[in-house]
PADO-613497 format. One record per residue (C-alpha): residue number from 1; residue in three letters; y, z, x. Coordinates in nm, 4 decimals, m for minus. Layout:
N
{NUM, "Ala", {Y, Z, X}}
...
! end
This chain:
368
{1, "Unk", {m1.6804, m1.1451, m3.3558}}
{2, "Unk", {m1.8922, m0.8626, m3.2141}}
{3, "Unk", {m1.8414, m0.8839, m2.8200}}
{4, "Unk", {m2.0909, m0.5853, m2.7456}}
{5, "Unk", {m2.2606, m0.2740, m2.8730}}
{6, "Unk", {m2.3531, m0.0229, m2.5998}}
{7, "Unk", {m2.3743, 0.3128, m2.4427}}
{8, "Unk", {m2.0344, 0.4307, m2.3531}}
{9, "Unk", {m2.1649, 0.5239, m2.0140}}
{10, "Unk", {m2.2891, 0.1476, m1.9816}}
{11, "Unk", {m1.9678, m0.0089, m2.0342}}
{12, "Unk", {m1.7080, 0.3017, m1.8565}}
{13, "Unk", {m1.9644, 0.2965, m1.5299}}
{14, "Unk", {m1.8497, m0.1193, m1.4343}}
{15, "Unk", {m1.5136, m0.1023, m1.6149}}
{16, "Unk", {m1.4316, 0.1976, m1.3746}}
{17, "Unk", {m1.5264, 0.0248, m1.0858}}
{18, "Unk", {m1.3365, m0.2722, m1.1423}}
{19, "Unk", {m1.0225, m0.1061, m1.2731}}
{20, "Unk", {m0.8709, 0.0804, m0.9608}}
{21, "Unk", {m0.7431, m0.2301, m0.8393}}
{22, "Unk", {m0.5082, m0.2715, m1.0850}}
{23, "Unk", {m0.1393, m0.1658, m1.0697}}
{24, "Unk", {0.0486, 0.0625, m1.3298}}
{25, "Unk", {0.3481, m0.2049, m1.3285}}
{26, "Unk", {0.3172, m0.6177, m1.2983}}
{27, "Unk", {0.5634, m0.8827, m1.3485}}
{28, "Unk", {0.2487, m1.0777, m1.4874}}
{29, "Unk", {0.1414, m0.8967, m1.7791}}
{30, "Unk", {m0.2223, m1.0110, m1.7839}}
{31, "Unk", {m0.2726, m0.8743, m1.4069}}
{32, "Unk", {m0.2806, m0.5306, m1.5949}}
{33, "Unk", {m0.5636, m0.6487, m1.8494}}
{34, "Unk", {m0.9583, m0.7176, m1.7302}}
{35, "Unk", {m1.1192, m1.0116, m1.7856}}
{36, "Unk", {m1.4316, m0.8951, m2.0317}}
{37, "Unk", {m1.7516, m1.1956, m2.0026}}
{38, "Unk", {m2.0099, m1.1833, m2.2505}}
{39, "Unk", {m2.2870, m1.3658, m2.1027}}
{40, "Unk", {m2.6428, m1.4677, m2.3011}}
{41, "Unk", {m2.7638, m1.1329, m2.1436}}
{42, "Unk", {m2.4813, m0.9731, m1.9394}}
{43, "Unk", {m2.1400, m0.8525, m1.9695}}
{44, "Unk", {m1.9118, m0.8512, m1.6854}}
{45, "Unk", {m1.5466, m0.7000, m1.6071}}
{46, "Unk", {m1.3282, m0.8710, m1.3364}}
{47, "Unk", {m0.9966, m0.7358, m1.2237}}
{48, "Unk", {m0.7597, m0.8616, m0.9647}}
{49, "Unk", {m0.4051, m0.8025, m0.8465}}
{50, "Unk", {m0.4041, m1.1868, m0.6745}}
{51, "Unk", {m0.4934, m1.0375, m0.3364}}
{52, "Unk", {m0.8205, m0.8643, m0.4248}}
{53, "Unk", {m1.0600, m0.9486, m0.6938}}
{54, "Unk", {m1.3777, m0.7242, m0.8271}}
{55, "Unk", {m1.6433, m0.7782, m1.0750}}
{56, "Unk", {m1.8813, m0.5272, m1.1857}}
{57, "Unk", {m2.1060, m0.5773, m1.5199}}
{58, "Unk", {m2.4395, m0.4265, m1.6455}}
{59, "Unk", {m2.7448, m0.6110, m1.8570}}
{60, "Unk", {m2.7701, m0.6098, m2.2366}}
{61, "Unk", {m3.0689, m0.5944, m2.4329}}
{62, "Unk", {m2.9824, m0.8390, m2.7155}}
{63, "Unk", {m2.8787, m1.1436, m2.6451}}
{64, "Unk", {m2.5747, m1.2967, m2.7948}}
{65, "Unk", {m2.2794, m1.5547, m2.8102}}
{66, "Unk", {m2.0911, m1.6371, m2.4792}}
{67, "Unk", {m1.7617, m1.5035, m2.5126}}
{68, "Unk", {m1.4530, m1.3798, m2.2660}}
{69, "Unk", {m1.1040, m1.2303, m2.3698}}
{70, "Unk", {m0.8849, m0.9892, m2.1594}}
{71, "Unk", {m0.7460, m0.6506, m2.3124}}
{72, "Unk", {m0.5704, m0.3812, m2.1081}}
{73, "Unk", {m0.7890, m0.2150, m1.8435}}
{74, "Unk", {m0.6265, 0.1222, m1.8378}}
{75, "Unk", {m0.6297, 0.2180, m2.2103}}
{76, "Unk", {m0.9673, 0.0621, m2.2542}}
{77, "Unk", {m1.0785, 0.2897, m1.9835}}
{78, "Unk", {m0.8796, 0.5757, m2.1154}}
{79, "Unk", {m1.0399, 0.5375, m2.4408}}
{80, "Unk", {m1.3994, 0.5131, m2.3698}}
{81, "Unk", {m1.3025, 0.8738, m2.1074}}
{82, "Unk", {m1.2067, 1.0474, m2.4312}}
{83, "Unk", {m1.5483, 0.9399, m2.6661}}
{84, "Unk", {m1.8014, 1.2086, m2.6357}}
{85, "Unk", {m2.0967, 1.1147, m2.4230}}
{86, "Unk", {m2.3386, 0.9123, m2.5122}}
{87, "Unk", {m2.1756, 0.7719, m2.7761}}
{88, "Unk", {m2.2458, 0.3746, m2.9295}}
{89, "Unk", {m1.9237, 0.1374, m2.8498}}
{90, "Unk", {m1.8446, m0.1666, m3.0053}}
{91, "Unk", {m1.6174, m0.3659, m2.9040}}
{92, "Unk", {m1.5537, m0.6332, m3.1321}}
{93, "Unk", {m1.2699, m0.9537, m3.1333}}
{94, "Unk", {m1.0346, m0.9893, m3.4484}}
{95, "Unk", {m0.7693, m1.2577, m3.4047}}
{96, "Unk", {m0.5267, m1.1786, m3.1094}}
{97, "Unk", {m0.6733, m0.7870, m3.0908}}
{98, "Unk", {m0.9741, m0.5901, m2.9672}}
{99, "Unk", {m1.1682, m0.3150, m3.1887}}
{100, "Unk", {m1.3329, m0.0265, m2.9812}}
{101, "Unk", {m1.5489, 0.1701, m3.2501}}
{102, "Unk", {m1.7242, 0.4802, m3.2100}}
{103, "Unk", {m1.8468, 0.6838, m3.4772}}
{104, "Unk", {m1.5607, 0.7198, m3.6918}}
{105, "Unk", {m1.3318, 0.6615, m3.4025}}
{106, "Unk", {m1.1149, 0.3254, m3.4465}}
{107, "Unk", {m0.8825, 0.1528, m3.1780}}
{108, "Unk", {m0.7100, m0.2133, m3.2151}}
{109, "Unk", {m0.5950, m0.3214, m2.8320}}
{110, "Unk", {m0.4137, m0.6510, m2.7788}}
{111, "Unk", {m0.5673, m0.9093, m2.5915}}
{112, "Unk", {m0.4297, m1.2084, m2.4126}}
{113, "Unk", {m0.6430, m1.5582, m2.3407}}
{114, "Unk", {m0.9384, m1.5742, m2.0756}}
{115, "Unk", {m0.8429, m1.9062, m1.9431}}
{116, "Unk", {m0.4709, m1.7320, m1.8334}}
{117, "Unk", {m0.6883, m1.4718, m1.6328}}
{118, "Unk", {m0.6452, m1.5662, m1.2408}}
{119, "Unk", {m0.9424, m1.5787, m0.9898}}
{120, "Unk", {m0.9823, m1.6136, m0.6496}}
{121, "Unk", {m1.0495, m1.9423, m0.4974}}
{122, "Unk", {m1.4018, m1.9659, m0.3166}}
{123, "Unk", {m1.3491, m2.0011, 0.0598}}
{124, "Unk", {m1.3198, m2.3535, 0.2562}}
{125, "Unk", {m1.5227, m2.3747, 0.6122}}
{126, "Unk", {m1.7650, m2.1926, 0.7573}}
{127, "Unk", {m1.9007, m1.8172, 0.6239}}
{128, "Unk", {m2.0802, m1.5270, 0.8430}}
{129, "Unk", {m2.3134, m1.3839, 0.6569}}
{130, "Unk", {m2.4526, m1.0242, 0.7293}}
{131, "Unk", {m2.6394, m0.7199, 0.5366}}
{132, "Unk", {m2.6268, m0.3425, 0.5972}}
{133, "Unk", {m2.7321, m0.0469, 0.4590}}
{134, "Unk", {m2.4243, 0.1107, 0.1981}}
{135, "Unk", {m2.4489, 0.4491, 0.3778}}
{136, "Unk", {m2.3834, 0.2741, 0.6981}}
{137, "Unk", {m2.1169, 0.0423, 0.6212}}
{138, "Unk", {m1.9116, 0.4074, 0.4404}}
{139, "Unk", {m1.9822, 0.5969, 0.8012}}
{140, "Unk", {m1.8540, 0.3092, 0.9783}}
{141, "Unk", {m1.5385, 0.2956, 0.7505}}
{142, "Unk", {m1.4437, 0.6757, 0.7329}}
{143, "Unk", {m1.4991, 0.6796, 1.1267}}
{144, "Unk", {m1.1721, 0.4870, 1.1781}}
{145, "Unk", {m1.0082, 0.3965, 0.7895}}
{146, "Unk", {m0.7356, 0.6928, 0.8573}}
{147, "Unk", {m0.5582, 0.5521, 1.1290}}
{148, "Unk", {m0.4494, 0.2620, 0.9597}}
{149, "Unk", {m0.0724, 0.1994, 0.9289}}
{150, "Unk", {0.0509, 0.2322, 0.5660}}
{151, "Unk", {0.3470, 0.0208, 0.5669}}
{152, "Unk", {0.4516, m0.1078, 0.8871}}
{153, "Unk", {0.6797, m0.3989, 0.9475}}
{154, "Unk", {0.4143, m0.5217, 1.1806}}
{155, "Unk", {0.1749, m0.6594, 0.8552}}
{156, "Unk", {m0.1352, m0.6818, 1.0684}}
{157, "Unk", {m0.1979, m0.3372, 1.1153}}
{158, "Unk", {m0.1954, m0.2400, 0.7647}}
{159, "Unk", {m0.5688, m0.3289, 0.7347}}
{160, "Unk", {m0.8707, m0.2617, 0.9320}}
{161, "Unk", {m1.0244, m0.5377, 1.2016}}
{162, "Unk", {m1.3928, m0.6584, 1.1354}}
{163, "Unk", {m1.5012, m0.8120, 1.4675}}
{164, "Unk", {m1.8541, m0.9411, 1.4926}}
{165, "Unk", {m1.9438, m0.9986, 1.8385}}
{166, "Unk", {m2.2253, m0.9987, 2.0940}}
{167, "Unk", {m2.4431, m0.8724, 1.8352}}
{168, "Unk", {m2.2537, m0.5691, 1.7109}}
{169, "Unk", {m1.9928, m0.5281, 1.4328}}
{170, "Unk", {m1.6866, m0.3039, 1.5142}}
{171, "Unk", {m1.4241, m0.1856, 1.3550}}
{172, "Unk", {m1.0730, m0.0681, 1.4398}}
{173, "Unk", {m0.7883, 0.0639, 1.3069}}
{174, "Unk", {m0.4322, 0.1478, 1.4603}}
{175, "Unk", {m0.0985, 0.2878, 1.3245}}
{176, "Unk", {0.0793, 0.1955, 1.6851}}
{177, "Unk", {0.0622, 0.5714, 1.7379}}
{178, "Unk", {m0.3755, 0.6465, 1.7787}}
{179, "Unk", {m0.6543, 0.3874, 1.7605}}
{180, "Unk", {m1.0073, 0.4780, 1.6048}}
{181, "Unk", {m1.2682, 0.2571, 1.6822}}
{182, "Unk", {m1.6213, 0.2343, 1.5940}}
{183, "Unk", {m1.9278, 0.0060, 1.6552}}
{184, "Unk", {m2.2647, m0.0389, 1.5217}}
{185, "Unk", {m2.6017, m0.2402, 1.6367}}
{186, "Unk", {m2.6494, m0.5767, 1.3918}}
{187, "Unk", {m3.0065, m0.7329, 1.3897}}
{188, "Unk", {m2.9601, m1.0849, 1.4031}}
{189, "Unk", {m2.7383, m1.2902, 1.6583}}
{190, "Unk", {m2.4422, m1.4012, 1.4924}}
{191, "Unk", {m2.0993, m1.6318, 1.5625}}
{192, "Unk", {m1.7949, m1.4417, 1.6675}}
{193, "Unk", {m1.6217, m1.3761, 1.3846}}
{194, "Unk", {m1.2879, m1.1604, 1.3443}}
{195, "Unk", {m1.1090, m1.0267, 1.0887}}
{196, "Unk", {m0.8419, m0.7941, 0.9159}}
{197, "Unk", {m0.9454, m0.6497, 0.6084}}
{198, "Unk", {m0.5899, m0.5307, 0.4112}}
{199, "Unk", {m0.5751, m0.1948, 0.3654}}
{200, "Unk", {m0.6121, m0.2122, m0.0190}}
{201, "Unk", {m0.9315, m0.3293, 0.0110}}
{202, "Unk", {m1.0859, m0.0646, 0.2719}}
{203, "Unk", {m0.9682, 0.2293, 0.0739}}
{204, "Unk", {m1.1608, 0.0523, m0.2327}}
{205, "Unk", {m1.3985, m0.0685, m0.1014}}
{206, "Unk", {m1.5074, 0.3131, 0.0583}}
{207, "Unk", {m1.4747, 0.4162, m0.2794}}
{208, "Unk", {m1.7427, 0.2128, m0.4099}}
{209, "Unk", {m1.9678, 0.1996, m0.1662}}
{210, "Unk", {m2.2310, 0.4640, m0.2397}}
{211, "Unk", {m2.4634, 0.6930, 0.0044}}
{212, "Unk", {m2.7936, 0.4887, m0.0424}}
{213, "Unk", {m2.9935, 0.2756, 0.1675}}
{214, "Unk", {m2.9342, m0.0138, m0.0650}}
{215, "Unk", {m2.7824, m0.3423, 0.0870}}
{216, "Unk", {m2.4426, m0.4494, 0.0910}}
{217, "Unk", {m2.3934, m0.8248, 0.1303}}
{218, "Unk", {m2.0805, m0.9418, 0.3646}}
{219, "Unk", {m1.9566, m1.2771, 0.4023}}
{220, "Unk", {m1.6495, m1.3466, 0.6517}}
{221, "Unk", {m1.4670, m1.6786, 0.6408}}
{222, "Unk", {m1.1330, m1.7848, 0.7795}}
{223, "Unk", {m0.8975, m1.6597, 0.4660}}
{224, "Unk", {m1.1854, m1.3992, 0.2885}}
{225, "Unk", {m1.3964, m1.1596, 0.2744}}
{226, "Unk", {m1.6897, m1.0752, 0.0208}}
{227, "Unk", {m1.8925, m0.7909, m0.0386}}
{228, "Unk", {m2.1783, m0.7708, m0.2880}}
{229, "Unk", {m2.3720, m0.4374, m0.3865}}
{230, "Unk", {m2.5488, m0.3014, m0.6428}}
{231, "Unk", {m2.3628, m0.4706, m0.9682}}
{232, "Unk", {m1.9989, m0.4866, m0.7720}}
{233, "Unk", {m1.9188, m0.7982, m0.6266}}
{234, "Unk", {m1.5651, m0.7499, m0.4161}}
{235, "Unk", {m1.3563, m1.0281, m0.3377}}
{236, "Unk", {m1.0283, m0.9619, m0.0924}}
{237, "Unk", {m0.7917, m1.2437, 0.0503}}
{238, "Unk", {m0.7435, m1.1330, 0.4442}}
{239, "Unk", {m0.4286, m1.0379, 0.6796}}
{240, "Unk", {m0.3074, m1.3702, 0.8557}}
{241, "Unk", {m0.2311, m1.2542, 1.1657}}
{242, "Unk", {m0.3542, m1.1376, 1.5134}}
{243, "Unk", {m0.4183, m0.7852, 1.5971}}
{244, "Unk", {m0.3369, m0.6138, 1.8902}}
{245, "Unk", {m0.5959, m0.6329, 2.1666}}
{246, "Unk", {m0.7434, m0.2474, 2.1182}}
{247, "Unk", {m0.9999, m0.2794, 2.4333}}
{248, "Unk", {m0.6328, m0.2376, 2.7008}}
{249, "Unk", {m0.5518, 0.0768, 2.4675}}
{250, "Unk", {m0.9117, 0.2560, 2.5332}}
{251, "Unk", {m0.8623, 0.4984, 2.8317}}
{252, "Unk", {m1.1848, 0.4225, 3.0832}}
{253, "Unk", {m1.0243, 0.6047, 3.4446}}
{254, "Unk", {m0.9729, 0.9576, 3.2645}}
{255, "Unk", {m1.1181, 1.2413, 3.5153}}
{256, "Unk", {m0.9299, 1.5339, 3.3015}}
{257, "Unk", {m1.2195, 1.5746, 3.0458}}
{258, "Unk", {m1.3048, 1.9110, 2.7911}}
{259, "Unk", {m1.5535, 1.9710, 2.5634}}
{260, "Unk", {m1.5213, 2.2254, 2.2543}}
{261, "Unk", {m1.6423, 2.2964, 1.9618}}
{262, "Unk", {m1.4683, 2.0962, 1.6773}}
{263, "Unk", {m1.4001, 2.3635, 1.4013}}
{264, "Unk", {m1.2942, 2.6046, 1.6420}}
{265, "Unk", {m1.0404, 2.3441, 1.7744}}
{266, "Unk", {m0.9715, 2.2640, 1.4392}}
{267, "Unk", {m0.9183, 2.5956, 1.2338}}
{268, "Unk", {m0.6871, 2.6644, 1.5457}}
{269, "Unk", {m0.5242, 2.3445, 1.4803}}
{270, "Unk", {m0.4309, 2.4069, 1.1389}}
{271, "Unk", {m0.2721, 2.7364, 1.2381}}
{272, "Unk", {m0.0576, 2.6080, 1.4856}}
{273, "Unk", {0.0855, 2.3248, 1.2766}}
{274, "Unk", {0.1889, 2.6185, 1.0139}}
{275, "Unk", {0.5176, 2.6815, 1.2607}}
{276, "Unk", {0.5546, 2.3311, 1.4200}}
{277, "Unk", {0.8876, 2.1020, 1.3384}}
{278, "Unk", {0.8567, 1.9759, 1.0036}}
{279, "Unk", {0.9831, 1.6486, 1.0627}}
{280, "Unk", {0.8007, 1.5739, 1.4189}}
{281, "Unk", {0.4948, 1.7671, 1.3454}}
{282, "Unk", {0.4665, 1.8234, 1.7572}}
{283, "Unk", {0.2252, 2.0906, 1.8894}}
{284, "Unk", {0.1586, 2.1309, 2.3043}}
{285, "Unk", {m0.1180, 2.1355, 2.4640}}
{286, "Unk", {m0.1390, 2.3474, 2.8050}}
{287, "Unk", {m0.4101, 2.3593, 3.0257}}
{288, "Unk", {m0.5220, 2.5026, 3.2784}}
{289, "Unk", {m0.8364, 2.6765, 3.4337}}
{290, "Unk", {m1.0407, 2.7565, 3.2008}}
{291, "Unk", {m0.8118, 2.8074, 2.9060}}
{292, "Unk", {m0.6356, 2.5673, 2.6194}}
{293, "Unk", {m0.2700, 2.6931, 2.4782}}
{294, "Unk", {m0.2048, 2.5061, 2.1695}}
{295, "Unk", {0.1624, 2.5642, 2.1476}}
{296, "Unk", {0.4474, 2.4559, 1.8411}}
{297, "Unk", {0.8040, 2.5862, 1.7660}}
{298, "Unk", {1.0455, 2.4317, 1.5111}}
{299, "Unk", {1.4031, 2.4051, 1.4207}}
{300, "Unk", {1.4390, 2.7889, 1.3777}}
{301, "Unk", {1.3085, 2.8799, 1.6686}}
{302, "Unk", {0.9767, 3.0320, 1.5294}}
{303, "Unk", {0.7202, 2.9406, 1.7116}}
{304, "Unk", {0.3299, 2.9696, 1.7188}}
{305, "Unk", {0.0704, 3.0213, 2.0275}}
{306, "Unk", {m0.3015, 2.9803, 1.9702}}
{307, "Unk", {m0.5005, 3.0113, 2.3223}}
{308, "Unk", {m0.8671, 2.9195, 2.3404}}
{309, "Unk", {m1.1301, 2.9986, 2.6163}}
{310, "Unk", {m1.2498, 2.6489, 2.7062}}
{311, "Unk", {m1.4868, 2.5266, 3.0355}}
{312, "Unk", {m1.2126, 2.3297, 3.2141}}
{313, "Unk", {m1.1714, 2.2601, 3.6016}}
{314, "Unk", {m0.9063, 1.9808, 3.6035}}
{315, "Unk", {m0.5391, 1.9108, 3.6777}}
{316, "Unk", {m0.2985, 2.1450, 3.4990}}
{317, "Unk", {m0.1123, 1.9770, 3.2446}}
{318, "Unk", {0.1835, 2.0398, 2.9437}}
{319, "Unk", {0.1046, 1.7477, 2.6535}}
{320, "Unk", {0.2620, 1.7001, 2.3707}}
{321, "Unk", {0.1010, 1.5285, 2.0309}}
{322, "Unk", {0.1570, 1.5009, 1.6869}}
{323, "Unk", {m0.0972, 1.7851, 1.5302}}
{324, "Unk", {m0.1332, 1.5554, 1.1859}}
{325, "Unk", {m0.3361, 1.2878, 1.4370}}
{326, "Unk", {m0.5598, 1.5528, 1.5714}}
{327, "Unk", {m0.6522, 1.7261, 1.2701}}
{328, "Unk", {m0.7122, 1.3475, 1.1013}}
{329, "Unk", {m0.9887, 1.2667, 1.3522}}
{330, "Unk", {m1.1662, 1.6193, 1.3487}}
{331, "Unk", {m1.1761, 1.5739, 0.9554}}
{332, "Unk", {m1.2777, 1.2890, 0.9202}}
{333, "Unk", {m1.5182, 1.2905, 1.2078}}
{334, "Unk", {m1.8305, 1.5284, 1.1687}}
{335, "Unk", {m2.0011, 1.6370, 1.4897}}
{336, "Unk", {m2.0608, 1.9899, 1.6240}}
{337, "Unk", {m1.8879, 1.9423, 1.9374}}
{338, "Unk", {m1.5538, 1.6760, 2.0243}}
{339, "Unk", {m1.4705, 1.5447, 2.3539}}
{340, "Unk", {m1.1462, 1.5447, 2.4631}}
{341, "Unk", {m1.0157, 1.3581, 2.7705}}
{342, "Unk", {m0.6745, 1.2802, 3.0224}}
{343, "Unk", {m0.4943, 1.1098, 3.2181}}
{344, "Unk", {m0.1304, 1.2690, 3.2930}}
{345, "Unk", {0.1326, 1.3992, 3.0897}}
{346, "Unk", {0.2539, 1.0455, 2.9573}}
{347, "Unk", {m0.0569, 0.8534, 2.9255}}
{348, "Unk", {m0.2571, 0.8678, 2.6171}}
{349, "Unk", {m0.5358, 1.0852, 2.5190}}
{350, "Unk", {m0.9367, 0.9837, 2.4477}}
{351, "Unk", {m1.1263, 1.1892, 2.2166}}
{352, "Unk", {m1.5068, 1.1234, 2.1568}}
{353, "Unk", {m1.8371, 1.2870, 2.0049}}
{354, "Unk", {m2.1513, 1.3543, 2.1836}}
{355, "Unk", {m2.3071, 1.3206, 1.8666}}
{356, "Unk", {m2.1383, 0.9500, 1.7691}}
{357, "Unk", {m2.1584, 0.7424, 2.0899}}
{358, "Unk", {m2.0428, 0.4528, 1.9484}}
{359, "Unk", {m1.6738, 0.5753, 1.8203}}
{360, "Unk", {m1.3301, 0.6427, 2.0360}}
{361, "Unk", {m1.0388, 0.7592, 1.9637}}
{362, "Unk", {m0.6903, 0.7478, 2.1181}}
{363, "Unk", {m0.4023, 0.8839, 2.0645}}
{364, "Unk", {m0.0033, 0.8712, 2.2210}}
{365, "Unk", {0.1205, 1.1499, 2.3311}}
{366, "Unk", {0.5087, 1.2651, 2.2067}}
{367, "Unk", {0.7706, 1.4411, 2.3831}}
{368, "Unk", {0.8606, 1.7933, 2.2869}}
! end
C-alpha cells in the first residue's frame, strides 16, 4: 500500500521537526519510531518521549486512503538527508516493513503498529489561552533560557517559569547561582496563570520557533502546555513543583552602578578567563574611581589582569564571580551598552540593558 509520493524536501522539512525529541536509546522500542498519519489530504509525523509530544505534517495534492504505521525516525530521516534534492519519495507499506524509493534508490525499514504509539492525554480544567508573534516569543526565550539548571536535585529549576500576570507574561530562569528574567506587554487581560516549562521543551521549542511575525498559539493548563505554529503543534507535560520566589532575588537598593560598553567588557572577559582556575572558573572584579580590574589566577599561579577605563564614582570594592555567568548573559543578550550594578562584596550583582528594559539579571558572587 502506497502511503505517499512526495518531494523529499516535503516530507524531511516536518519529519525534522518532529524528530529531535527523540532519544538515541529507549527501553520502549517504539518511543524511537514516529508515528506517520496519512490523512484524506494530509500527512502528519508525531514523536514523543512520554514527557513531550510534537506533530508537524504538510498537505498532499492527491487524495488517498487513511493510513498510520510507525518506522524508525532517525534512519528515515537519515535516509531522505542522503537522496539528492528534489528528489520523488515513496514511501510505501509491505507487510511488517516500510519501502522508501527514490529513483533507483531502495530501502525496507521495519515498522511496528500505530495503535502501540503513545500520546499525550488532552488536559482536564481550565486552559489560558494567548497568541504572540514567533520572533517575540524566541527573544523572550534566549533572554533568560541559559540560566536554567541542567540537572539539579532541586527538579523545579530545570525548566523555565511562564507566569502570566497583571497583563504581562514573564519568564525566568535560575540555576541557584544567577537569575535571568524577562517580561513582555500581553494585549488582553488574562487569569494568573503560572508555570514551569521542563527544560527539554524550551531548548526545542527555541529551535523551532522561527524569526517571523507569524502567530504562535499557547495554551497553559494545570499539568500542560501547548504551542501551535505554522504546521508544528508542541505538546509538553509540565514540572510539578513550586519555584523559588525570583522577585526577593532582584537587587532594587543597589547605589554602586556602571555602565560600559558590552563587547568591550566582553572581549576583555574572554581574555581573562584564559588564566582563571579551571575548575572554579573565578575572575575579580576591582573597582575603584574610574577604573575596572578584571582579575583571575589559577592553580599555577599564572595569573591574568585586564584593566578598563570605566565612568565610576562609587564605593571601592574586590568581587569575585564565576566569568562563565558573565560571558553567558553578554552573549546571549544583544545591546550596545550593559548595566552593571552593587551592593557590597557579598551581596549579589544586577546587570541590565538600556536597550531591553524589561530584562534583569543577577548573579552570586564567589569567593576567591
Amino acid at each position: 500500500m502506497v502511503l505517499v509520493k512526495a518531494k523529499r524536501d516535503e516530507l524531511l522539512g516536518p519529519l525534522s521537526a518532529v524528530s529531535g525529541i527523540i532519544e538515541r536509546r529507549h527501553t520502549l522500542p517504539i518511543l524511537s519510531n514516529v508515528l506517520i498519519d496519512r490523512g484524506a489530504k494530509a500527512l502528519s509525523f508525531l514523536a514523543t518521549d512520554i514527557e513531550i509530544q510534537i506533530t508537524s505534517g504538510t498537505p498532499l495534492e492527491q487524495s488517498g486512503e487513511a493510513h498510520a504505521v510507525t518506522v524508525g525516525a532517525r534512519k528515515l530521516v537519515d535516509i531522505l538527508r542522503a537522496l539528492p534534492d528534489g528528489a520523488e519519495v515513496t514511501l510505501q507499506q509491505q507487510d511488517k516493513r516500510m519501502l522508501v524509493k527514490a529513483g533507483k534508490s531502495r530501502f525496507s525499514l521495519q515498522t511496528l503498529p500505530a495503535e502501540d504509539f503513545p500520546r499525550l492525554s488532552k488536559p482536564a480544567g481550565e486552559v489560558t489561552r494567548f497568541s504572540l508573534e514567533q520572533k517575540t516569543l524566541r527573544r523572550l526565550l534566549g533572554l533568560v533560557q541559559y540560566a536554567m539548571a541542567q540537572q539539579d536535585i532541586r527538579y523545579y529549576l530545570n525548566g523555565l517559569l511562564m507566569l502570566v500576570e497583571d497583563r504581562q507574561l514573564k519568564l525566568v530562569a535560575t540555576d541557584g547561582h544567577r537569575l535571568a528574567f524577562a517580561s513582555m506587554a500581553l494585549e488582553v487581560d488574562l487569569p494568573r496563570q503560572e508555570v514551569i516549562v521542563p527544560r527539554k521543551t524550551v531548548i526545542e521549542l527555541s529551535k523551532l520557533l522561527a524569526d517571523t511575525e507569524d502567530e504562535v498559539r499557547i495554551e497553559l493548563s494545570a499539568t500542560q502546555a501547548a504551542l501551535s505554529f505554522g504546521s508544528v503543534e508542541l505538546v509538553s507535560k509540565l514540572v510539578d513543583g513550586k519555584f523559588p520566589d525570583y522577585t526577593r532575588v532582584i537587587p532594587t537598593q543597589h547605589k554602586n552602578t556602571l555602565t560600559l560598553d558590552r563587547e568591550v567588557l566582553r572581549q576583555a572577559l574572554l581574555r581573562a578567563a584564559i588564566l582563571s582556575n579551571e575548575k572554579f572558573r573565578g575572575v575579580r572584579w576591582v573597582l575603584s574611581d574610574g577604573s575596572l580590574k578584571i582579575v583571575s589566577s589559577n592553580a599555577e599561579q599564572e595569573e591574568a589582569q585586564e584593566e578598563l577605563e570605566v565612568t565610576y564614582s562609587g564605593d571601592s570594592l574586590d568581587i569575585g564571580f564565576n566569568v562563565n555567568y558573565l560571558l553567558d548573559v553578554l552573549n546571549n543578550v544583544p545591546g550596545r551598552s550593559v548595566e552593571c550594578s552593587f551592593g557590597d562584596s557579598s551581596s549579589s550583582a544586577l546587570v541590565t540593558y538600556p536597550s531591553e528594559q524589561n530584562f534583569k539579571y543577577v548573579v552570586m558572587p564567589m569567593r576567591i
